[in-house]
N, CA, C and O atoms as a Maestro MAE file, in Angstrom:
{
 s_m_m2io_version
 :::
 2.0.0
}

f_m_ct {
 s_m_title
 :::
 protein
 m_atom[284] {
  # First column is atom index #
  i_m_mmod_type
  r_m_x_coord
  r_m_y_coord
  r_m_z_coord
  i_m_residue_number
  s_m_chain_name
  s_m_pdb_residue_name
  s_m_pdb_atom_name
  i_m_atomic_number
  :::
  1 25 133.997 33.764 131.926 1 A "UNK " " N  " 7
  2 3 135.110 34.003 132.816 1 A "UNK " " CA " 6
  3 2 134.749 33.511 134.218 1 A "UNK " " C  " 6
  4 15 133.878 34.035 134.913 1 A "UNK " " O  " 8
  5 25 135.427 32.552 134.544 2 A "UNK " " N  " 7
  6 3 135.402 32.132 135.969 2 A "UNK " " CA " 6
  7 2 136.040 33.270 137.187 2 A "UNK " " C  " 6
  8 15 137.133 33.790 136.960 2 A "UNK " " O  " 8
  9 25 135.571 33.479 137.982 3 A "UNK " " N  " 7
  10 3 136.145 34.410 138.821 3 A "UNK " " CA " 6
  11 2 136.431 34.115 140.202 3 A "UNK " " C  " 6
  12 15 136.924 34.870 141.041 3 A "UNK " " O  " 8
  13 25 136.017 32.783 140.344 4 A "UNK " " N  " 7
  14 3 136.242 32.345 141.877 4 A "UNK " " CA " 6
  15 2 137.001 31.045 141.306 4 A "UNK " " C  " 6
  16 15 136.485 30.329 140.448 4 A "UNK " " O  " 8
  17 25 138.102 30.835 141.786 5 A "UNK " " N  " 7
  18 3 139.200 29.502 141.507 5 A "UNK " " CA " 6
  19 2 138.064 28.112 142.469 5 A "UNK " " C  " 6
  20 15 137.118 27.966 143.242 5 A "UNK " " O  " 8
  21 25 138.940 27.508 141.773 6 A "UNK " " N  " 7
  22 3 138.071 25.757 142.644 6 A "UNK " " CA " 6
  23 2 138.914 24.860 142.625 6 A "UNK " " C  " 6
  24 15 138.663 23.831 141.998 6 A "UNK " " O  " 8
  25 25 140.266 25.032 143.380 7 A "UNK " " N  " 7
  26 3 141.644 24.289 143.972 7 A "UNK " " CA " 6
  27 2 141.331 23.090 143.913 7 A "UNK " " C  " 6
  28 15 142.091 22.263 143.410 7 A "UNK " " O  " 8
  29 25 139.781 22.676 144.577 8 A "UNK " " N  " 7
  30 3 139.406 21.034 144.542 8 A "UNK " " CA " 6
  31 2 138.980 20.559 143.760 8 A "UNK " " C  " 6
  32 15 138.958 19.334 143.888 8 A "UNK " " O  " 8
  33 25 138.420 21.077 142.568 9 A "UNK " " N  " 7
  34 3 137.734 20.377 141.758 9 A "UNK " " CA " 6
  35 2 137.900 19.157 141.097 9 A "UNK " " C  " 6
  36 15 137.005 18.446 140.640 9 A "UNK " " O  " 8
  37 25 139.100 18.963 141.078 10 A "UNK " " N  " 7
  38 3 139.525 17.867 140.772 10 A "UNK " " CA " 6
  39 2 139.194 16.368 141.138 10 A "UNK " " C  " 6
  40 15 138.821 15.307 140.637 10 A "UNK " " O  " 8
  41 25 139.633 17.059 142.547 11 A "UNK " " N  " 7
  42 3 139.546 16.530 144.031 11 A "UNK " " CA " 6
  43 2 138.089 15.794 143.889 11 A "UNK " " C  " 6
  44 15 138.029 14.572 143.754 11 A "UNK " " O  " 8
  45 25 136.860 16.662 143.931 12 A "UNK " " N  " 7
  46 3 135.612 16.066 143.508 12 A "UNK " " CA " 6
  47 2 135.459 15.237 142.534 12 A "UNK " " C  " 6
  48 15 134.891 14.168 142.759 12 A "UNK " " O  " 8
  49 25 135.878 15.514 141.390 13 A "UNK " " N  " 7
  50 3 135.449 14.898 140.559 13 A "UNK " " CA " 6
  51 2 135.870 13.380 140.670 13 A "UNK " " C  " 6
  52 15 135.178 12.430 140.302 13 A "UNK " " O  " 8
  53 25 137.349 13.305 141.341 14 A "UNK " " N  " 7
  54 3 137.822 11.683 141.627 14 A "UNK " " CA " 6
  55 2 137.082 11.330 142.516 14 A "UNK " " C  " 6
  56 15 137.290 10.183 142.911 14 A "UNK " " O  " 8
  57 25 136.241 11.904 143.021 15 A "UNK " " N  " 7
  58 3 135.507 11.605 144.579 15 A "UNK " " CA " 6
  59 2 134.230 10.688 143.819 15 A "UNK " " C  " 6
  60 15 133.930 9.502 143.955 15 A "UNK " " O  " 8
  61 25 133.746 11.555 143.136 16 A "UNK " " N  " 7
  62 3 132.209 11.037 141.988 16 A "UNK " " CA " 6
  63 2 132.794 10.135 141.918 16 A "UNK " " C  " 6
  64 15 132.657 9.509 142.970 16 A "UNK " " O  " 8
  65 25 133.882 9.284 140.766 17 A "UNK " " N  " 7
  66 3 134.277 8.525 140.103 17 A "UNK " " CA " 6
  67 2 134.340 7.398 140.575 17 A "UNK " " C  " 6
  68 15 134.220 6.281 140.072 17 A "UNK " " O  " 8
  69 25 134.583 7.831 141.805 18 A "UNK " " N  " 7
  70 3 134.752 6.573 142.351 18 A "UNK " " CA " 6
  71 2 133.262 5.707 143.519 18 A "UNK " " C  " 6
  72 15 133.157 4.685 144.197 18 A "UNK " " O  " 8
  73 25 132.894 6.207 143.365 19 A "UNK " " N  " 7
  74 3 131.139 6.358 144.104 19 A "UNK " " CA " 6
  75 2 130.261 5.943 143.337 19 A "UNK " " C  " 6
  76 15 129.804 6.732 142.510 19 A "UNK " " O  " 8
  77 25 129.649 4.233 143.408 20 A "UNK " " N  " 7
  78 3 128.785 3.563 143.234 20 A "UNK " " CA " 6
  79 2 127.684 4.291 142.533 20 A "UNK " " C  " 6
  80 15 127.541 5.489 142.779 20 A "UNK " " O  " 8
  81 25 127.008 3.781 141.810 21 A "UNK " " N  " 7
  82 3 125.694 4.193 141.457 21 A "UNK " " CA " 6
  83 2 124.735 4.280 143.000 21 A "UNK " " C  " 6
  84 15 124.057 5.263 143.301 21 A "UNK " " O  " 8
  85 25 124.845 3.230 143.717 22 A "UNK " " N  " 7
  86 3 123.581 3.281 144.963 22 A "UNK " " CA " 6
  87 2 124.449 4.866 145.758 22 A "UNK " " C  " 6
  88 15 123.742 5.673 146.361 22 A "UNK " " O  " 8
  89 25 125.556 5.032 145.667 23 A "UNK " " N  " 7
  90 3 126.100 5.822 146.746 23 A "UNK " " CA " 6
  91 2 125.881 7.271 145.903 23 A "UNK " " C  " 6
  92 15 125.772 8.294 146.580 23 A "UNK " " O  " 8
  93 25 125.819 7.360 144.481 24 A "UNK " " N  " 7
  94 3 125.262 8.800 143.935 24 A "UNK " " CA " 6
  95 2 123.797 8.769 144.225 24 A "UNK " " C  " 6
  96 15 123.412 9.938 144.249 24 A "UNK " " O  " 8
  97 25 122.816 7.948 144.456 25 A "UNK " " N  " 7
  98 3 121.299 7.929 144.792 25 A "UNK " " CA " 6
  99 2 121.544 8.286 145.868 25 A "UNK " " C  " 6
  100 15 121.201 9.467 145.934 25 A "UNK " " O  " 8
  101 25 122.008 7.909 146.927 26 A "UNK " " N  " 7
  102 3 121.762 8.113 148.477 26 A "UNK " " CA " 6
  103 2 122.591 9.459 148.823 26 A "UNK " " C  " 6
  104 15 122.315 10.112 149.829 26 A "UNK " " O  " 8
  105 25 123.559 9.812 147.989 27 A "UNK " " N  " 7
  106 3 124.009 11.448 148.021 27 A "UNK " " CA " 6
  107 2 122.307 12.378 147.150 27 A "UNK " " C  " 6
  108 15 121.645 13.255 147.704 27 A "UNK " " O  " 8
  109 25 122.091 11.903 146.014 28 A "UNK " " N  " 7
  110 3 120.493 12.648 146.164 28 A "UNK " " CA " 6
  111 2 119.658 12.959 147.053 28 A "UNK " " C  " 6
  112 15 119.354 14.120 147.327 28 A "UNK " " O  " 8
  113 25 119.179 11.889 147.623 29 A "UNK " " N  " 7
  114 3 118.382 11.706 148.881 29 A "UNK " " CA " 6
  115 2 118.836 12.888 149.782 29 A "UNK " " C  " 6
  116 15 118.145 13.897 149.922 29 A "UNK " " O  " 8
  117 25 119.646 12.764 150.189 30 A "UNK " " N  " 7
  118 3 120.292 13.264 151.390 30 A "UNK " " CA " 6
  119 2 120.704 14.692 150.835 30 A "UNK " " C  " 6
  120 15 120.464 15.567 151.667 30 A "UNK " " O  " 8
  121 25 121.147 15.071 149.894 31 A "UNK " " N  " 7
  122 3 121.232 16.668 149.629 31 A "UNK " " CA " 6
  123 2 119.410 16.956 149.233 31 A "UNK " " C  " 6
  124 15 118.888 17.919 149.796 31 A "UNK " " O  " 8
  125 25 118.847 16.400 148.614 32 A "UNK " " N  " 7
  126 3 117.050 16.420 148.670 32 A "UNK " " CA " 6
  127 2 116.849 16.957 149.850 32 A "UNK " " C  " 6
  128 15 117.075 18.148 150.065 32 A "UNK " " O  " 8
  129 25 116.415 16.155 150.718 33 A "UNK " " N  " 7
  130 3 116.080 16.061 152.014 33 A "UNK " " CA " 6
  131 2 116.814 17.906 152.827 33 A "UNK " " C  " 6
  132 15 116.180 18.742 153.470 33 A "UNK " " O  " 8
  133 25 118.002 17.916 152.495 34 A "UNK " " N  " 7
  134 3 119.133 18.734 153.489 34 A "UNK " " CA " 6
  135 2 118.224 20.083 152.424 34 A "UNK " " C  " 6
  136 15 117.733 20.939 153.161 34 A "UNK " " O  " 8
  137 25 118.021 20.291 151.217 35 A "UNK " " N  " 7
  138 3 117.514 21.523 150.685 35 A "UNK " " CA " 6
  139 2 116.226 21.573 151.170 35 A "UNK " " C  " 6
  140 15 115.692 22.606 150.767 35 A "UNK " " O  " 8
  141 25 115.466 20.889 151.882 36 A "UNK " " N  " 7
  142 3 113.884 20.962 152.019 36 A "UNK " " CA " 6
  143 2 114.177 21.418 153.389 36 A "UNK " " C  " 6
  144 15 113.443 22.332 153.763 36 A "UNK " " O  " 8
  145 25 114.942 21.070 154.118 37 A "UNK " " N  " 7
  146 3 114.909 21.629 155.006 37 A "UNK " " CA " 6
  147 2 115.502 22.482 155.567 37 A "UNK " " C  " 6
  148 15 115.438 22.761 156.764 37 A "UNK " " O  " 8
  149 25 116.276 23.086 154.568 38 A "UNK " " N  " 7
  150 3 116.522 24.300 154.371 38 A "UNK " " CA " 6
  151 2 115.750 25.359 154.096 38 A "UNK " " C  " 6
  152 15 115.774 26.269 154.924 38 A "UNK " " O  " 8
  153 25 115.170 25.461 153.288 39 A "UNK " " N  " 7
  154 3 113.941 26.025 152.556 39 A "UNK " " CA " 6
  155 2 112.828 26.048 153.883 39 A "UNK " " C  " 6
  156 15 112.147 27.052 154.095 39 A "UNK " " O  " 8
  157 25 112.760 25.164 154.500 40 A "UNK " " N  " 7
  158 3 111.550 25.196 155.655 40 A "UNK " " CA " 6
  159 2 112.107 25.708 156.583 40 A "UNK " " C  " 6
  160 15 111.233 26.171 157.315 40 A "UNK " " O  " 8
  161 25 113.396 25.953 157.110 41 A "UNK " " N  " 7
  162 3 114.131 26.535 158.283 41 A "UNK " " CA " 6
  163 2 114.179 28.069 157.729 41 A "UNK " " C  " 6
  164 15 113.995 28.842 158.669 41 A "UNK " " O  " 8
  165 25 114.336 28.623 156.709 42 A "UNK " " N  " 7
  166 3 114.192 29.777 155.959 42 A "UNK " " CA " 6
  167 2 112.815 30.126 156.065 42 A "UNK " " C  " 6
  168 15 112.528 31.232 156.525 42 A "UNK " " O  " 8
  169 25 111.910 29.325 155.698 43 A "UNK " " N  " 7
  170 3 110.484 29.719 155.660 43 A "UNK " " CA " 6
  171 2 110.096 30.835 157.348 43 A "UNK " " C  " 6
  172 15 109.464 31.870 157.559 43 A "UNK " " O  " 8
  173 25 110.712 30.091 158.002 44 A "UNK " " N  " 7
  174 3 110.434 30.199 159.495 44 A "UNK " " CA " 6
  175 2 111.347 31.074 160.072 44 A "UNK " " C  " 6
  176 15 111.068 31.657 161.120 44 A "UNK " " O  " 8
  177 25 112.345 31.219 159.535 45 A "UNK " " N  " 7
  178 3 113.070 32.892 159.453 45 A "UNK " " CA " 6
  179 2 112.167 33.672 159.451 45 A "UNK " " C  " 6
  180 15 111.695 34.302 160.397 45 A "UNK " " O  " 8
  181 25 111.753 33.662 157.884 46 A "UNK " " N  " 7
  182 3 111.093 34.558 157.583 46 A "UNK " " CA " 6
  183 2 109.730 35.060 157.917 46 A "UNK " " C  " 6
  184 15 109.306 36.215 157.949 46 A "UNK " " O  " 8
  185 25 109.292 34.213 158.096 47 A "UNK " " N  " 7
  186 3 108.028 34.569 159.120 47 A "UNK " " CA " 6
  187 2 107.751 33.561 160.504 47 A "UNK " " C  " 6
  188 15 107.318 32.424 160.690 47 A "UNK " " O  " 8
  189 25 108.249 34.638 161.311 48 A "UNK " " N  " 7
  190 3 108.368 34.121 162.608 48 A "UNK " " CA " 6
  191 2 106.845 34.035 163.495 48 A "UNK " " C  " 6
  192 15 106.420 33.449 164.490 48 A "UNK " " O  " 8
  193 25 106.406 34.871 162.606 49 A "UNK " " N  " 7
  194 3 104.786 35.127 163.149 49 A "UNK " " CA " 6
  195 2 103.824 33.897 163.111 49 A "UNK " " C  " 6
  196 15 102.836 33.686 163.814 49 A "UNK " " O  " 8
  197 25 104.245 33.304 162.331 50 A "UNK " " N  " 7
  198 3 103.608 32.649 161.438 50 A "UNK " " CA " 6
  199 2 103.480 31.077 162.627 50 A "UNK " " C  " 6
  200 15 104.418 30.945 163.413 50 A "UNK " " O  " 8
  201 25 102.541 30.200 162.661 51 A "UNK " " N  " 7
  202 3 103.029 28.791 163.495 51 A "UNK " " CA " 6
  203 2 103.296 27.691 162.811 51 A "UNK " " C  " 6
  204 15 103.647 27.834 161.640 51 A "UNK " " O  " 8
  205 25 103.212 26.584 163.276 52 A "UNK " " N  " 7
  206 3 104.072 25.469 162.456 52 A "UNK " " CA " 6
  207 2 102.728 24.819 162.018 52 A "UNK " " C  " 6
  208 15 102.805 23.603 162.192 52 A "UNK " " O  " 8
  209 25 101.910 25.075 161.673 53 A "UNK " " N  " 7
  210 3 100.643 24.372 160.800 53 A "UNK " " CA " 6
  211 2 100.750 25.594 159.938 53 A "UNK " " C  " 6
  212 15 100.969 25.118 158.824 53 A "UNK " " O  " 8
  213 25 100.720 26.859 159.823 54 A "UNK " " N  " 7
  214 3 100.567 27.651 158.979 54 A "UNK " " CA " 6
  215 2 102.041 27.408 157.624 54 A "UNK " " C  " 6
  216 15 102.062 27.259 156.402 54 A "UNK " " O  " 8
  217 25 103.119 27.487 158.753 55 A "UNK " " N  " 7
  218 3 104.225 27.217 157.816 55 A "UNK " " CA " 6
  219 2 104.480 26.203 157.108 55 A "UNK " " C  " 6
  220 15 104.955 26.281 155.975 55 A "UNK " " O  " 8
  221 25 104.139 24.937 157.804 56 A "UNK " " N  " 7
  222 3 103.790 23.961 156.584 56 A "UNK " " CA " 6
  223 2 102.650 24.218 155.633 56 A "UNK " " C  " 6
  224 15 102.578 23.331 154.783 56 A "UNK " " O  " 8
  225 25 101.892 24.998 155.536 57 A "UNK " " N  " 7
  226 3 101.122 25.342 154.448 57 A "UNK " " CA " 6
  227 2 101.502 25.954 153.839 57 A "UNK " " C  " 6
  228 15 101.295 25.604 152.676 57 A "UNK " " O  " 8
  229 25 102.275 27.213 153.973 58 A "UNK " " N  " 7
  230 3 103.095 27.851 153.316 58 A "UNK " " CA " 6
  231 2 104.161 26.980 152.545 58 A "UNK " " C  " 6
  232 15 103.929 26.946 151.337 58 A "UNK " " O  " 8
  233 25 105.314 26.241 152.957 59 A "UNK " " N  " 7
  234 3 106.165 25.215 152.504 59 A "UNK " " CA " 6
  235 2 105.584 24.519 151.482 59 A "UNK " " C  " 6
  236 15 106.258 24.385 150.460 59 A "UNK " " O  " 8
  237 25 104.238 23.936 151.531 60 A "UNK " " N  " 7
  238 3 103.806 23.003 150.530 60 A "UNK " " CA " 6
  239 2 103.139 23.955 149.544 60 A "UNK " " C  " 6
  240 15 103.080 23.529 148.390 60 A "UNK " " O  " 8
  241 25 102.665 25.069 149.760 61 A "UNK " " N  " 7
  242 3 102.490 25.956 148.563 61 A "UNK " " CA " 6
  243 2 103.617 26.342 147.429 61 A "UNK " " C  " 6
  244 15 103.534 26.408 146.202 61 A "UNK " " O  " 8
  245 25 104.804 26.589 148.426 62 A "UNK " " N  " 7
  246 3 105.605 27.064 147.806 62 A "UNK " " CA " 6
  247 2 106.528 26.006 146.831 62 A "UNK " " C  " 6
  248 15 106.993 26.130 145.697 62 A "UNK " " O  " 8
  249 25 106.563 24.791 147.944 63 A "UNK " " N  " 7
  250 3 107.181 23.474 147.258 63 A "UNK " " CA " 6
  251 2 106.330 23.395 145.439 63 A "UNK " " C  " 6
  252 15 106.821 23.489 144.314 63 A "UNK " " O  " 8
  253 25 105.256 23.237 145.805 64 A "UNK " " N  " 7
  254 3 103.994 22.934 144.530 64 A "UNK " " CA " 6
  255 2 105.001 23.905 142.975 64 A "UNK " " C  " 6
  256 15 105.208 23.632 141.792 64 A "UNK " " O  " 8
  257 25 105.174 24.457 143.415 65 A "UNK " " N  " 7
  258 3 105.661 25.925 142.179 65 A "UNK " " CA " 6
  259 2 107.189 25.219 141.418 65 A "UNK " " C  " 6
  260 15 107.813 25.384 140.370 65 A "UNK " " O  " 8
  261 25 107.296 24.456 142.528 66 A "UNK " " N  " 7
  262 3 109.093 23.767 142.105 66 A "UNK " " CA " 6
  263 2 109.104 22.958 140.870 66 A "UNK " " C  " 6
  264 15 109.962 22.782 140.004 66 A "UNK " " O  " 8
  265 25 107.131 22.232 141.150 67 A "UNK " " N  " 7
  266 3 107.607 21.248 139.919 67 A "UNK " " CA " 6
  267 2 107.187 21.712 139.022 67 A "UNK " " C  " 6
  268 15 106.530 22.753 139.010 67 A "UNK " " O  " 8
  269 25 107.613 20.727 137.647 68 A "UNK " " N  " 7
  270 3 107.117 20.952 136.390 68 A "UNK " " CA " 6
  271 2 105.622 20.518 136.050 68 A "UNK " " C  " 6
  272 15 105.233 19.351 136.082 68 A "UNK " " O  " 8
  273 25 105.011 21.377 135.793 69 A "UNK " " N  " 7
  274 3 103.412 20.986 135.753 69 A "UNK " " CA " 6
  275 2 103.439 20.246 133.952 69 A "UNK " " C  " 6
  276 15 102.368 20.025 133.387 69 A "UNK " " O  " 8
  277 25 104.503 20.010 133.406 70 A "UNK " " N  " 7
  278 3 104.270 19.244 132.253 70 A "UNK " " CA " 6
  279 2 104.346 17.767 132.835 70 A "UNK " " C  " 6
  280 15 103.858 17.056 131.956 70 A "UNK " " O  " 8
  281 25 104.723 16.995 133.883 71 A "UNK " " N  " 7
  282 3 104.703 15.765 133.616 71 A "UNK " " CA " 6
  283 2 103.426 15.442 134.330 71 A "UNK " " C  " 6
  284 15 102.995 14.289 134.334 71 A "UNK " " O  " 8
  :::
 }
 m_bond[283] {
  # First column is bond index #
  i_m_from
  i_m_to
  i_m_order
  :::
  1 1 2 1
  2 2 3 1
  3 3 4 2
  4 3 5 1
  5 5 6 1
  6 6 7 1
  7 7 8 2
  8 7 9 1
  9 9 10 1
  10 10 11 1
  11 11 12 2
  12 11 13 1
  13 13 14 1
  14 14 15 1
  15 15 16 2
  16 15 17 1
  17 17 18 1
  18 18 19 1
  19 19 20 2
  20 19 21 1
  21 21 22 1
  22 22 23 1
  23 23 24 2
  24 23 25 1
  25 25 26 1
  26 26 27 1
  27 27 28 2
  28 27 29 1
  29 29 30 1
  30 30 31 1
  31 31 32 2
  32 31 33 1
  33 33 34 1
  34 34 35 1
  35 35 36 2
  36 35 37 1
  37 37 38 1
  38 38 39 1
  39 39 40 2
  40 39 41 1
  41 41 42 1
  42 42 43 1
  43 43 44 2
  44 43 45 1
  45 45 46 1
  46 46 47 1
  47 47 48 2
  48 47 49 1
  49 49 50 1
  50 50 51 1
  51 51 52 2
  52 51 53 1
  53 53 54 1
  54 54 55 1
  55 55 56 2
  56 55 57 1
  57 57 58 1
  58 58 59 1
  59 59 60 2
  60 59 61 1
  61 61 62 1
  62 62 63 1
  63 63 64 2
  64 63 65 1
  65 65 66 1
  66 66 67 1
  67 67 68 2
  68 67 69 1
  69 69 70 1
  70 70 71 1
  71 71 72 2
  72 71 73 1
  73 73 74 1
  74 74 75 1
  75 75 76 2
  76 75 77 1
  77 77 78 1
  78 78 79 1
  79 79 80 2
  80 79 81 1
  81 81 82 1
  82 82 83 1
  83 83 84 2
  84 83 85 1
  85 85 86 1
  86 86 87 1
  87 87 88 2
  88 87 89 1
  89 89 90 1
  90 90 91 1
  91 91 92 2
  92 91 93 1
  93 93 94 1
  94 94 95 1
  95 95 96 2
  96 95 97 1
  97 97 98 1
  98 98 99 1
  99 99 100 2
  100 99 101 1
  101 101 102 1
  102 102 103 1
  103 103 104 2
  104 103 105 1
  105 105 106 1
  106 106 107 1
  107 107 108 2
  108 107 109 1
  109 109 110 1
  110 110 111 1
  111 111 112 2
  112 111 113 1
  113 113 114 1
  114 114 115 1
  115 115 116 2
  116 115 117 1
  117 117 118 1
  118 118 119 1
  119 119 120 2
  120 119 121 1
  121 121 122 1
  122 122 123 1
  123 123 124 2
  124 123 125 1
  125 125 126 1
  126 126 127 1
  127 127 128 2
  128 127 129 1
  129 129 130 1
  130 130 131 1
  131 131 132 2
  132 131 133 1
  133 133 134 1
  134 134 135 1
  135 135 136 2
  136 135 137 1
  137 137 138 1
  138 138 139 1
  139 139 140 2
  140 139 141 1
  141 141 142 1
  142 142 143 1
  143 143 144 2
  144 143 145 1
  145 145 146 1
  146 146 147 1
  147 147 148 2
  148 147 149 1
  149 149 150 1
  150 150 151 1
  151 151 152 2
  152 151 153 1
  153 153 154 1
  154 154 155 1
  155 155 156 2
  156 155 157 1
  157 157 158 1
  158 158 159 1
  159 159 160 2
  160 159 161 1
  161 161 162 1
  162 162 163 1
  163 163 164 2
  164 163 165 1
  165 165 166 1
  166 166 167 1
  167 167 168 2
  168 167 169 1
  169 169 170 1
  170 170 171 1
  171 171 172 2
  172 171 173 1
  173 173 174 1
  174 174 175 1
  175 175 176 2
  176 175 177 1
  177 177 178 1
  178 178 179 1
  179 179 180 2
  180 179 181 1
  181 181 182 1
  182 182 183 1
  183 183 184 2
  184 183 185 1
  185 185 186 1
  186 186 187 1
  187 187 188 2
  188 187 189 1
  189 189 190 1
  190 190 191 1
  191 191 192 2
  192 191 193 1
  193 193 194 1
  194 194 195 1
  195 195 196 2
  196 195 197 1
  197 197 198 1
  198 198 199 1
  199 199 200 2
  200 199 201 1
  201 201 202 1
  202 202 203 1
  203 203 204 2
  204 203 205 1
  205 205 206 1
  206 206 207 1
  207 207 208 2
  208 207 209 1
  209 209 210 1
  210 210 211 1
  211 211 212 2
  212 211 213 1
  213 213 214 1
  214 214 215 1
  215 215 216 2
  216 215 217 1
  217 217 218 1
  218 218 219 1
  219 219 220 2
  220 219 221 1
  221 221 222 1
  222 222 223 1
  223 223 224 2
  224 223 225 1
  225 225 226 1
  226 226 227 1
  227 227 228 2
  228 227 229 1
  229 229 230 1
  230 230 231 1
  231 231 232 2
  232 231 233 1
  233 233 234 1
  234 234 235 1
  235 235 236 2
  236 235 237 1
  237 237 238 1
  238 238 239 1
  239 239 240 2
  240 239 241 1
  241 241 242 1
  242 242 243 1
  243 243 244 2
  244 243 245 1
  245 245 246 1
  246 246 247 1
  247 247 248 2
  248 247 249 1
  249 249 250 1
  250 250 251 1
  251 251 252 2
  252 251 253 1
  253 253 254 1
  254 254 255 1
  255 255 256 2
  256 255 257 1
  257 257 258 1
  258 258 259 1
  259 259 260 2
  260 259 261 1
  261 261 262 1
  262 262 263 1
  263 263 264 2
  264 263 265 1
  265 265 266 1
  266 266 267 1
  267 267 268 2
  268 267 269 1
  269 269 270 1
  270 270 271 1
  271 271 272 2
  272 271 273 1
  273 273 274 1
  274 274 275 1
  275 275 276 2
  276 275 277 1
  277 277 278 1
  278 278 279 1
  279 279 280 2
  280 279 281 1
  281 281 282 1
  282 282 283 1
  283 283 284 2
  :::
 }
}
């Protein structure tokens, strides 16, 4: 059961359709990029104590856990 409507969806999906293969890569990139630094602007929420050599250590610890250790 869906419980939140999505008026646009449609809307998106003609949006994809019409969007190059290079222009779905460079929408990767760029939502990539926009979640990492998200995740690192969060990091630094959350510990404010913390400085920006520590928090990038933290970030790349935490990044490490994301991937799949099978490949």
């Amino acid at each position: 059961m869906d419980i939140k409507p999505h008026p646009n969806h449609h809307l998106y999906l003609k949006t994809l359709e019409r969007m190059t293969p290079e222009d779905h890569l460079k929408k990767v990139f760029e939502l990539s990029a926009m979640t990492k630094a998200l995740f690192l602007h969060g990091l630094q929420k959350r510990f404010p104590e913390k400085g920006e050599s520590e928090i990038k250590e933290l970030y790349l610890k935490r990044i490490v856990k994301c991937y799949n250790g099978n490949y």
